[in-house]
MIPA-844091 format. One line per 5 residues: number of its first residue (from 1); for each residue x negated, y, z negated of C-alpha. Coordinates in Angstrom, 3 decimals. Layout:
NUM = X/Y/Z; ...
***
This chain:
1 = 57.537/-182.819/37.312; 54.790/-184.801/38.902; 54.724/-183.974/43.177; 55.643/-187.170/45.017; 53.589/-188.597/47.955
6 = 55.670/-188.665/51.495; 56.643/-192.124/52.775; 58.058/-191.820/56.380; 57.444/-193.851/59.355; 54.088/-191.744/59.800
11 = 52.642/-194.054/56.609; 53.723/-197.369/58.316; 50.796/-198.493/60.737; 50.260/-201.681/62.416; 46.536/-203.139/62.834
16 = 45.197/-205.063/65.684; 43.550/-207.932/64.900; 40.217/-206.921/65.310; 41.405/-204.014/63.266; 42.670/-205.957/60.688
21 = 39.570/-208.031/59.925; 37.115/-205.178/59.760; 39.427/-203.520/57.237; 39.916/-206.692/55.093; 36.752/-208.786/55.892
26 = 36.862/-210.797/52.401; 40.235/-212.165/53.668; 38.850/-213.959/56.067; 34.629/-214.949/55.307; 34.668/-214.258/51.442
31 = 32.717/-212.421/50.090; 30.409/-210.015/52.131; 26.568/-210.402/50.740; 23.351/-209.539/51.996; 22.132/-213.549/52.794
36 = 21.111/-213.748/49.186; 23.349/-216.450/48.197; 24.876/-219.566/49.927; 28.275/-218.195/50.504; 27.544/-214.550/51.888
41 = 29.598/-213.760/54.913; 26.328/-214.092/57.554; 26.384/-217.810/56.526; 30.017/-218.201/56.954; 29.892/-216.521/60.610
46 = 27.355/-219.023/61.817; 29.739/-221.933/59.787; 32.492/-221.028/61.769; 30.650/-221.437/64.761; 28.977/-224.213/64.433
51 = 32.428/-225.958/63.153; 33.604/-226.071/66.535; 30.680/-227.448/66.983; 30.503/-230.171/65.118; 34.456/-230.966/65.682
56 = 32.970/-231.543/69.892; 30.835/-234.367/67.988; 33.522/-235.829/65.609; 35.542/-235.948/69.084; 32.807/-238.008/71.089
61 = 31.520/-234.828/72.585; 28.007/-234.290/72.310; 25.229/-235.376/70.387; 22.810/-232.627/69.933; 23.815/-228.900/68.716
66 = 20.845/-226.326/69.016; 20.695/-223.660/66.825; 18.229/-220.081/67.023; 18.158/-217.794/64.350; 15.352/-214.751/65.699
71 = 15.735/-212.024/63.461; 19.513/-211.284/62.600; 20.488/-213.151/66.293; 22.258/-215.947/65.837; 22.606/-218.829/68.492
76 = 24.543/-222.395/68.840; 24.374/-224.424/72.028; 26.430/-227.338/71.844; 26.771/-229.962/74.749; 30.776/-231.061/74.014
81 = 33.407/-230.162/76.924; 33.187/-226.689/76.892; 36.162/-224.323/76.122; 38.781/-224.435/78.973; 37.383/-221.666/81.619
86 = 40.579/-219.741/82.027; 40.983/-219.588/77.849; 37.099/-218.481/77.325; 37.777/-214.770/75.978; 41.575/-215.599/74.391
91 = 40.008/-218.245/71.861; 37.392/-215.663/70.602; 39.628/-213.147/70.805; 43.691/-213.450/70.259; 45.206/-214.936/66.968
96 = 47.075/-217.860/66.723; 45.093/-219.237/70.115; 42.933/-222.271/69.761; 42.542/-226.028/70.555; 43.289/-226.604/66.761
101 = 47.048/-226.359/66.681; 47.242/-229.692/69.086; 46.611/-232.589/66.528; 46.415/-234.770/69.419; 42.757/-232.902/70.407
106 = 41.978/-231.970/67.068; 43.516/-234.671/64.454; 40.779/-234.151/61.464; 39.553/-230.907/62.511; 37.497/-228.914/59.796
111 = 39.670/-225.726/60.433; 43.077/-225.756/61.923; 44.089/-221.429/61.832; 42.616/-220.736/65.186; 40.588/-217.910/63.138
116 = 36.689/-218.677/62.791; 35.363/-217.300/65.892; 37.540/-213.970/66.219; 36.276/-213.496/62.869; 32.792/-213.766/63.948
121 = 33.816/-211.984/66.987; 35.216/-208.720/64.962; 32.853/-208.439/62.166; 29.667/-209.019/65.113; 27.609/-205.566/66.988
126 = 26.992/-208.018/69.664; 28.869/-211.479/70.163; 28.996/-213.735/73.724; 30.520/-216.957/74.388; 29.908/-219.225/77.412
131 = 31.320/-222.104/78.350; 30.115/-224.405/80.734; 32.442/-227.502/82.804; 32.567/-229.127/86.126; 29.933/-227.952/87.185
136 = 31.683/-224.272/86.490; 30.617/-221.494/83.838; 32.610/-218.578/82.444; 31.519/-216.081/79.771; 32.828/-213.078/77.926
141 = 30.608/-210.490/75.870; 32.355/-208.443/72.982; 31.058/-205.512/70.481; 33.268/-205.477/67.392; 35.853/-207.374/68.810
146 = 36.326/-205.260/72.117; 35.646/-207.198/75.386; 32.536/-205.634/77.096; 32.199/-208.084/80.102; 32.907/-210.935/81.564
151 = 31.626/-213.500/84.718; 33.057/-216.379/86.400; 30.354/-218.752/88.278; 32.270/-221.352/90.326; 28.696/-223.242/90.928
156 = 26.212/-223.659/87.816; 23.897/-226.825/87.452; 24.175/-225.940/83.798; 24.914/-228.758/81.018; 28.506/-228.714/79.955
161 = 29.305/-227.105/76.316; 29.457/-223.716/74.834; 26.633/-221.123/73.937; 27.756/-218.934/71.278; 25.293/-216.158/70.506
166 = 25.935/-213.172/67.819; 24.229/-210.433/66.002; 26.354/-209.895/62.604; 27.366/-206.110/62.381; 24.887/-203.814/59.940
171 = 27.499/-201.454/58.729; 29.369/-204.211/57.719; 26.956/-206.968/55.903; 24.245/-204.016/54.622; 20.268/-204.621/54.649
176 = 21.022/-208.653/55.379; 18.475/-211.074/56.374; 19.029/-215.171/56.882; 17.507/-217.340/54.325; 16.293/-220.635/56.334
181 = 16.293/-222.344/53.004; 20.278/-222.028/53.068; 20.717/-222.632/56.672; 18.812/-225.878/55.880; 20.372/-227.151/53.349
186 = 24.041/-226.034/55.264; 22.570/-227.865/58.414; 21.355/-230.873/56.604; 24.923/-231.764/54.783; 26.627/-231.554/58.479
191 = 24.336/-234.833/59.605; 24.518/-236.435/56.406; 28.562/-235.806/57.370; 28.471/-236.939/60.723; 25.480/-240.020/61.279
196 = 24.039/-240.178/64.453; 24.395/-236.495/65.207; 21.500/-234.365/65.470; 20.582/-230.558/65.016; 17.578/-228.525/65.719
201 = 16.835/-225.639/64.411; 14.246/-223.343/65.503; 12.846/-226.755/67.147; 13.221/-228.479/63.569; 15.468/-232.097/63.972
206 = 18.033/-232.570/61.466; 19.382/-236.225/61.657; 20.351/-238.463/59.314; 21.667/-242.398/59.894; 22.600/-243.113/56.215
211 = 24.890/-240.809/55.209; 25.744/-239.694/51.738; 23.235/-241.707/51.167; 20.493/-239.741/52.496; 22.155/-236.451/51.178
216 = 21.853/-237.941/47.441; 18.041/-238.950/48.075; 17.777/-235.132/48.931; 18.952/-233.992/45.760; 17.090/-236.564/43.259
221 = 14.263/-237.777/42.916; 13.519/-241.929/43.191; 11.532/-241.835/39.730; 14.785/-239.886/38.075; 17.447/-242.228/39.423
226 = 18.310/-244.860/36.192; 19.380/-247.231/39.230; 19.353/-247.520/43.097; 22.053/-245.575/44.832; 25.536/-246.996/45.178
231 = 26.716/-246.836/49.058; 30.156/-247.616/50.012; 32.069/-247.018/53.288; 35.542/-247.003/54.145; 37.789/-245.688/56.512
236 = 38.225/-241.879/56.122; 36.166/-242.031/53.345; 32.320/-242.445/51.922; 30.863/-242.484/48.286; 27.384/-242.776/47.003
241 = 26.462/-242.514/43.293; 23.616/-243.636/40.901; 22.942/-241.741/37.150; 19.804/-239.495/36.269; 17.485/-240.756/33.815
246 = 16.741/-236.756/32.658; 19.944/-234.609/33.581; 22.081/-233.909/30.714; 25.580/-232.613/33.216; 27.380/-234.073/36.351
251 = 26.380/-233.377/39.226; 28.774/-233.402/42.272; 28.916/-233.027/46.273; 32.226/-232.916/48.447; 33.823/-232.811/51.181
256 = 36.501/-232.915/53.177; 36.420/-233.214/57.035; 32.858/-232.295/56.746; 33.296/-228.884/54.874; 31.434/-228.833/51.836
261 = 34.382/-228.416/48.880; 32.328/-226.497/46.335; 35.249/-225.534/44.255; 36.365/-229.429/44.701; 40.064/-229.778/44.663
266 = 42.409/-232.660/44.447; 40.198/-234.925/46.093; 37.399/-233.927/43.759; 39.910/-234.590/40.728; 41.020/-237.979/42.328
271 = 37.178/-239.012/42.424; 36.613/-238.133/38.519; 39.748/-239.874/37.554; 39.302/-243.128/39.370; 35.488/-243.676/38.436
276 = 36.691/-243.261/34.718; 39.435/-246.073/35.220; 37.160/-248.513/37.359; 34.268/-248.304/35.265; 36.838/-248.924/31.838
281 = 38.789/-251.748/33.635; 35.371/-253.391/34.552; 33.858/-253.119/31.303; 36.745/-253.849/29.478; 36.337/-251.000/27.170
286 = 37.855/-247.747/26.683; 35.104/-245.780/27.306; 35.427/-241.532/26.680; 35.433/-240.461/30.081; 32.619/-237.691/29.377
291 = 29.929/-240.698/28.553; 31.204/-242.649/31.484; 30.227/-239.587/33.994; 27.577/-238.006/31.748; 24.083/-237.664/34.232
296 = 26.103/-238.664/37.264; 24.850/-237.269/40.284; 27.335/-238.567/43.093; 29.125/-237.652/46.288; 32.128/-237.860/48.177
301 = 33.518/-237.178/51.753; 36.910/-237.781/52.793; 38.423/-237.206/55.800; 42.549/-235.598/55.648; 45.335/-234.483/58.366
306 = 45.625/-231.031/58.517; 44.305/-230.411/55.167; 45.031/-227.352/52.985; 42.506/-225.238/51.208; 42.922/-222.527/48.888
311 = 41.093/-220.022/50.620; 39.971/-219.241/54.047; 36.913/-220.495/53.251; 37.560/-223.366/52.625; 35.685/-224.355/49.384
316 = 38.708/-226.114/47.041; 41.098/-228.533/48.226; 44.629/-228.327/48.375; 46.025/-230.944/49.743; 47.492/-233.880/47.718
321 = 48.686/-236.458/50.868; 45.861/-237.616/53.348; 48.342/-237.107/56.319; 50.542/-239.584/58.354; 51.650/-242.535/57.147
326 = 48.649/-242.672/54.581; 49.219/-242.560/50.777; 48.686/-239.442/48.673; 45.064/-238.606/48.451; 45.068/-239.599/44.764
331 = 46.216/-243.071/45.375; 44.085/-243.449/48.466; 40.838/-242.795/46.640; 41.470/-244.554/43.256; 42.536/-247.658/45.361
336 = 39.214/-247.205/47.146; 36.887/-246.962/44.476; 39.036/-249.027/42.270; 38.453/-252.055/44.768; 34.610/-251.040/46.272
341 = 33.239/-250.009/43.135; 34.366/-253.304/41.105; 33.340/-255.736/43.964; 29.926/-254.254/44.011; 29.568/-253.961/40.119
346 = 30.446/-257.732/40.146; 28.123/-258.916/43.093; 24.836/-256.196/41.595; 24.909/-257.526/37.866; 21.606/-255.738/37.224
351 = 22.834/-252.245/38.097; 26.415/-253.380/36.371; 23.925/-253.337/32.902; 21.900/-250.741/34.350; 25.179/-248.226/33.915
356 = 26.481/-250.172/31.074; 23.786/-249.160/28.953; 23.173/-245.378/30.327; 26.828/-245.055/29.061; 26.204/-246.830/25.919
361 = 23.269/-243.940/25.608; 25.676/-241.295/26.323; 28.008/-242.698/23.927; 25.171/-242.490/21.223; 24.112/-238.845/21.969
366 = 27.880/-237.459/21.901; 28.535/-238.729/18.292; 24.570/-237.690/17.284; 26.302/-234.059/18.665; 29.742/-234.231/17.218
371 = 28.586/-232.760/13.597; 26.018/-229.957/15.210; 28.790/-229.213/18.425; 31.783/-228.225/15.580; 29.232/-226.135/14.011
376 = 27.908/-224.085/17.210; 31.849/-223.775/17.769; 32.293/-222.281/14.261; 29.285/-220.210/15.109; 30.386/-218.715/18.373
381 = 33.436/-217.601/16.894; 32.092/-216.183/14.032; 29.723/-214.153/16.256; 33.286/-212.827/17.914; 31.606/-214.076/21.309
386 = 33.739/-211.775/23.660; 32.646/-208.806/21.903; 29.183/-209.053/20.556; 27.510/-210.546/22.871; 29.297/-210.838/26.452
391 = 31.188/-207.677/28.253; 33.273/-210.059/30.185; 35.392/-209.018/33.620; 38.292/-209.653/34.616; 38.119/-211.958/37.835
396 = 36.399/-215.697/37.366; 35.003/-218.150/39.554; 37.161/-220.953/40.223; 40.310/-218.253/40.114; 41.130/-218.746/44.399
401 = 44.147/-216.376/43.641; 42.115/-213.521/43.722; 40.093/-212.461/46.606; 37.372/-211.777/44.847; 36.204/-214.570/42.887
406 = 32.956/-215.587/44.624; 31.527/-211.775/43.868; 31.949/-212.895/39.577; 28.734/-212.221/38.412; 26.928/-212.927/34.871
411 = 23.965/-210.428/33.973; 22.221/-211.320/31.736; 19.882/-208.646/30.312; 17.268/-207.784/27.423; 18.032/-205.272/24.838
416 = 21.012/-202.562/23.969; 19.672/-199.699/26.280; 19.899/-202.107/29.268; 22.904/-203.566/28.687; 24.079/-200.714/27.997
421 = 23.637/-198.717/31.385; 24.795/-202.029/33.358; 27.892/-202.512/31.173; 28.826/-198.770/31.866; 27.812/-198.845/35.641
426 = 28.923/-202.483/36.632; 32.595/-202.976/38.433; 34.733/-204.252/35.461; 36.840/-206.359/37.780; 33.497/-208.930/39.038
431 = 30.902/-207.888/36.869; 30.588/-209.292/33.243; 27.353/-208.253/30.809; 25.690/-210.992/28.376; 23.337/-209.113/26.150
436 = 20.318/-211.413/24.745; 18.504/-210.779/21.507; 14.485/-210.870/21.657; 12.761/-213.330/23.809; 14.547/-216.744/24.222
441 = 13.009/-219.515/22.801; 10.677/-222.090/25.003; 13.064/-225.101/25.180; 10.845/-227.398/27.145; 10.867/-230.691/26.099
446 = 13.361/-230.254/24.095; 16.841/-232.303/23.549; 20.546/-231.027/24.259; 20.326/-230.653/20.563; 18.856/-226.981/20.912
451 = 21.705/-225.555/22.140; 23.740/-226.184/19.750; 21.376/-225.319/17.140; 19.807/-222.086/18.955; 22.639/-218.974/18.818
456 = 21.072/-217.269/22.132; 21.592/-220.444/23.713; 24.750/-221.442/21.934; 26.952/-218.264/23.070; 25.259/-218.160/26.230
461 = 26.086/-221.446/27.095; 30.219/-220.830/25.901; 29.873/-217.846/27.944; 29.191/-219.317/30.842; 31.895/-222.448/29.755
466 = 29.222/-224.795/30.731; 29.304/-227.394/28.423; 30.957/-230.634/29.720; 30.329/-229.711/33.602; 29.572/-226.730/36.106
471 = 33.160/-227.524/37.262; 33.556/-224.881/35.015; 31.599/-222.471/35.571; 33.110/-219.002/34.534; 30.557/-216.983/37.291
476 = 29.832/-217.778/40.834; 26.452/-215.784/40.303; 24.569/-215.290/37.235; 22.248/-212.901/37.325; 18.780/-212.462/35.151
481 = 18.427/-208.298/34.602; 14.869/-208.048/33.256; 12.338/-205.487/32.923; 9.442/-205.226/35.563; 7.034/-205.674/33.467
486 = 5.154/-209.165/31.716; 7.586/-209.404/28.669; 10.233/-209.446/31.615; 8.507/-212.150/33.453; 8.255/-213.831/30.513
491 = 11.808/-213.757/29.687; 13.312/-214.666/33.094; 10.755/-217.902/32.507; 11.841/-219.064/29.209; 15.186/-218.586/30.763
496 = 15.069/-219.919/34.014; 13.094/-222.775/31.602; 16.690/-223.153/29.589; 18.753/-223.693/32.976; 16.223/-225.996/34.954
501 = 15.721/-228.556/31.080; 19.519/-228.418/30.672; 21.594/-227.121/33.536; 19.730/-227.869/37.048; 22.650/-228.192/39.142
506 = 23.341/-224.162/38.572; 20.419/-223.848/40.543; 20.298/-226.565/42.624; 23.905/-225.284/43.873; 22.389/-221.597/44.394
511 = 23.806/-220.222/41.212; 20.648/-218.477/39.182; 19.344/-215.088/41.054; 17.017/-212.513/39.720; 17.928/-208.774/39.879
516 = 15.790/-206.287/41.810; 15.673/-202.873/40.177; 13.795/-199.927/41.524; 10.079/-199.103/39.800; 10.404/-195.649/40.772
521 = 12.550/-192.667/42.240; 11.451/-190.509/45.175; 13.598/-187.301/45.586; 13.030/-183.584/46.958; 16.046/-181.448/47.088
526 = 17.795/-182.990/50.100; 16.711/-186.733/49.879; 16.530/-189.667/47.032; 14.573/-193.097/47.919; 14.269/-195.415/45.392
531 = 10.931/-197.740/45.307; 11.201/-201.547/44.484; 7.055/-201.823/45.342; 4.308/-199.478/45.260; 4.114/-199.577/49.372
536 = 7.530/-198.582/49.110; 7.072/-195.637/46.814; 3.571/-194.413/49.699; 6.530/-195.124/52.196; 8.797/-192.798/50.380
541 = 5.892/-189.810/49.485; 4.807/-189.618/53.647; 8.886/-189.291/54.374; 9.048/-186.792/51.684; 6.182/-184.541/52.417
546 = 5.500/-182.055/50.831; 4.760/-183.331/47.490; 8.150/-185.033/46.096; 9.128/-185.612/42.727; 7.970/-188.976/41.301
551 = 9.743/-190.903/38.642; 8.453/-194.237/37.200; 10.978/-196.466/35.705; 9.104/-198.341/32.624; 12.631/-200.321/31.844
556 = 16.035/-200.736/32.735; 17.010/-198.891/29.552; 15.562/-195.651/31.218; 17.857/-195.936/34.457; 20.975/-194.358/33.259
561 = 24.256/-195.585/34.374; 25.110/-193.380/37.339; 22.432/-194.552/38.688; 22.501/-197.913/37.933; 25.506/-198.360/40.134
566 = 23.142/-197.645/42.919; 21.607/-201.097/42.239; 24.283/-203.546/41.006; 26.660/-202.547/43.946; 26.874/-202.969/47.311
571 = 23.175/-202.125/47.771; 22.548/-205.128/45.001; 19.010/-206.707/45.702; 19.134/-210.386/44.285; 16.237/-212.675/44.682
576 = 17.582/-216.490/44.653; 16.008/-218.684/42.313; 15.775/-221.985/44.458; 13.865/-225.337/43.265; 10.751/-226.902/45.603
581 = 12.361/-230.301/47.197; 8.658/-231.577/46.710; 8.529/-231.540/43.389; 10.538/-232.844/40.948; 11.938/-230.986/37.625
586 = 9.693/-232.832/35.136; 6.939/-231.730/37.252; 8.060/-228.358/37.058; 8.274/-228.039/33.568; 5.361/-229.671/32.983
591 = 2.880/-227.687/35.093; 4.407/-224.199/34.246; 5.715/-224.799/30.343; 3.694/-227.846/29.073; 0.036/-227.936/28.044
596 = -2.068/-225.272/29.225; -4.216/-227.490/31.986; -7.377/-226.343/34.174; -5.219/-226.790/36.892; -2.286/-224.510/35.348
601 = -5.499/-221.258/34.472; -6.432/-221.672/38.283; -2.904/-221.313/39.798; -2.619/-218.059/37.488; -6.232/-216.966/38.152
606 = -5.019/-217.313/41.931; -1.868/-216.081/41.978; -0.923/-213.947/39.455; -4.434/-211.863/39.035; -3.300/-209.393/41.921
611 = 0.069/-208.807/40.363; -0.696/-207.418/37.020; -3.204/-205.547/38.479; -0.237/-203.547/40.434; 1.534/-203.928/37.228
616 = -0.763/-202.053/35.209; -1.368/-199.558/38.416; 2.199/-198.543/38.139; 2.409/-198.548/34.189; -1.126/-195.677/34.865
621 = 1.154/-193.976/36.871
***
């Protein structure tokens, strides 16, 4: 008979709430991350900070926010009304305490659980709030949640509004660094969100006066756009749309209350649904709703009471009323678009033709596809997908039911011997393995056709359940697992080639990441370091001295699978692959994959000379 474990009042304990959050950080920021993707937890610290923030501006309060990020210290300065002096430490620092639980203050708040900034507080080394009004300052300083100090001034010539500095605790979010490129593009939706408002950081001015406009001018470029961008404003809500001459998918922004919804939601749904019906009853044709939104690249903002999300992150909508006495949020935006979108189709004939016949194309390219897409389906299941070729786990993006969902992760990886060791050293609950066969094939300037036609491409792209949209999207991360070496580089190319000719938006929306792996393993008898440069492996023989044990790794194949774990868990090194504003993807393409130009044998002379040099320095080694 099997001994059973004690359960007496000694097993029941009861966490504090500073406690609580440390223990079960993903319950309240996500995912934890080391700054290498848009939704790490360091990014959703300095989100929840800067939401109060922005909810000061969206109250009348303050026009400027200043932000400083100096290393891994973060600080906001906002110029609102400051935090009531005698509540300074209990907002950062009891549950269920905040300004957000009075609709009256805060009627379209971005959060409403009183939660953000004690989460910042508890999972911070170092974390200080100051709030300044009538001419009156008080402050409060905190180290994992515990009050350190605190100061009253009763005279201060200070500007009224709240400071909010922090330093985001190491044991916690391990080897993290900020990305500005992320913080950027976080910064620039919240003025796109809120016109008129403007943000500097580290002394760079964020401000935009059109809107979703702007944002969509951000993310395309003029010469790609098949027409000028749609604009329309209404109360509580905000669309702008146009069509991409060269994209293949849809391509979507949201948001709700000026939190960027990248999970969508009903709101999301709503959007999809009415543009379908508008663009039908204006045409008066029953177009298939996949022509009608193939190549759109459009956004929406809407603005609810109290809304719901599905996590405490707030990246999928919930809620299905807008709040009050207003309709449901389905109803509110169909009759929106349903009216704007017609009146403007019927006063702006050209652009009315102008989407006719981009659907008419889309229309033509579906039923060229029909034949070659039942065929790539027969395929896929003939080449048992879910056991040939992808290892898949058990949690998906998309599934806000599960904690976890943001850490899904895709690797995708060269050869039997490296899939191997990942498949048998990944977490089978997050992690999912796509093995490829041989080299990919160059796909630039090629049509949709390809990968239908192509089986690499074919089961990839049903593995990641890309086809009609990245709504989809099986994987919050997908990762490229290559060797070190050129045939790697040339791989994660050709592939990063496939996503940017067909799939841009996977990137564009910080998808597509490239996996570090060590180059070699330093070790004596009571120490391991493992090298991801050659500096690092001099670094690691002058810790080591005397004369350490060298090991080069020539391929992932050769790591085995105890220590693989090492690299594809929490210690993961991912390198973001992230697309140059200034240039546009055809110009991409071109310069790297077309015709091998003067200009194309200089950059490499340049540039890449230096690297195989250390390549084949290592490889001698």
């Amino acid at each position: 008979m099997s001994q059973q474990t004690a359960y007496t009042e000694d097993n029941i304990r009861s966490l504090d709430w500073k406690e609580h959050i440390r223990m079960r950080p993903g319950m309240y920021i996500g995912k934890l991350g080391d700054g290498s993707s848009p939704d790490d937890g360091i990014y959703i610290l300095l989100k929840e900070v800067l939401d109060n923030s922005i909810d000061e501006y969206v109250m009348g309060a303050g026009k400027t926010i200043e932000i400083s990020i100096q290393g891994n210290k973060v600080i906001v300065r906002d110029y609102g009304r400051g935090i009531p002096l005698g509540k300074v430490v209990d907002v950062v620092s009891k549950m269920n305490t905040g300004g957000k639980y009075d609709s009256k203050a805060f009627k379209k708040s971005v959060g409403l659980n009183g939660v953000g900034t004690k989460a910042v507080n508890a999972l911070s080394n170092f974390f200080r709030v100051e709030s300044t009004r009538d001419n009156k300052s008080a402050s409060a300083e905190f180290s994992q949640g515990n009050l350190t100090h605190q100061e009253l001034l009763d005279d201060t010539s200070r500007r009224k509004g709240t400071k909010v500095s922090f330093i985001p605790d190491e044991a916690i979010f391990k080897n993290y660094k900020y990305r500005n490129e992320y913080v950027e593009k976080m910064l620039k939706n919240y003025v796109y969100l809120n016109t008129g408002l403007t943000i500097i950081f580290n002394g760079q001015k964020y401000h935009s006066e059109n809107g979703l406009k702007d944002l969509l001018e951000e993310n395309i470029n003029e010469s790609d756009m098949a027409y000028p961008i749609i604009h329309l404003k209404g109360d509580d809500i905000e669309i702008a749309l146009t069509h991409s001459k060269t994209q293949y998918s849809e391509e979507y922004h949201s948001f709700v209350n000026g939190q960027n919804t990248t999970q969508g939601g009903t709101h999301l749904a709503a959007y999809r649904e009415a543009l379908v019906r508008t663009v039908r009853e204006f045409y008066g044709k029953n177009f298939d709703p996949s022509d009608v939104r193939k190549s759109v690249v459009t956004a929406i903002a809407i603005k609810v009471m109290e809304p719901v999300f599905e996590s405490q992150t707030k990246t999928k909508l919930g809620s299905t009323d807008m709040g009050g006495d207003l309709p449901t949020v389905r109803t509110f935006i169909n009759d929106f678009v349903k009216t704007q979108l017609d009146n403007f189709l019927h006063k702006n004939p050209e652009t009315a033709d102008q989407i006719q016949r981009k659907i008419l194309q889309a229309e033509r390219e579906r039923k060229e596809l029909s034949g070659i897409r039942k065929l790539a389906k027969d395929r896929a299941k003939k080449a048992n997908l879910h056991n040939k070729k992808l290892r898949d786990c058990r949690v998906h993006f998309g599934d806000t039911k599960n904690d976890r969902y943001l850490e899904s992760t895709l690797f995708i990886t060269e050869g039997d011997s490296a899939s191997g060791s990942i498949t048998k050293s990944r977490d089978v609950n997050t992690q999912a393995v796509f093995s490829l066969r041989g080299k990919p094939l160059n796909s630039y300037g090629m049509s949709k056709k390809i990968v239908y036609e192509n089986e690499e491409f074919n089961l990839l792209q049903a593995a990641l359940n890309i086809e009609e949209s990245i709504e989809d999207l099986r994987y919050n991360n997908i990762v490229i697992a290559t060797d070190a070496d050129v045939d790697g580089m040339h791989i994660r190319l050709l592939l990063i080639t496939f996503f940017l000719q067909f799939f841009p938006e996977l990137i564009k929306e910080g998808h597509l990441y490239i996996l570090q792996t060590p180059l070699f393993r330093v070790r004596n008898k009571k120490e391991t370091i493992y090298c991801y440069s050659d500096q690092e492996r001099r670094d690691a023989i002058e810790k080591l001295k005397p004369k350490p044990e060298i090991t080069r790794f020539k391929g992932l194949g050769e790591i085995s699978p105890d220590e693989f774990v090492n690299f594809i868990g929490d210690s993961i090194r991912l390198d973001p692959v992230m697309l140059d504003k200034d240039m546009s993807i055809d110009e991409l393409l071109e310069f790297y994959m077309g015709k091998n130009t003067p200009n194309r044998q200089e950059f490499i002379i340049d540039n890449l000379k230096v690297e195989l040099d250390i390549v084949e320095e290592i490889h001698e080694n």
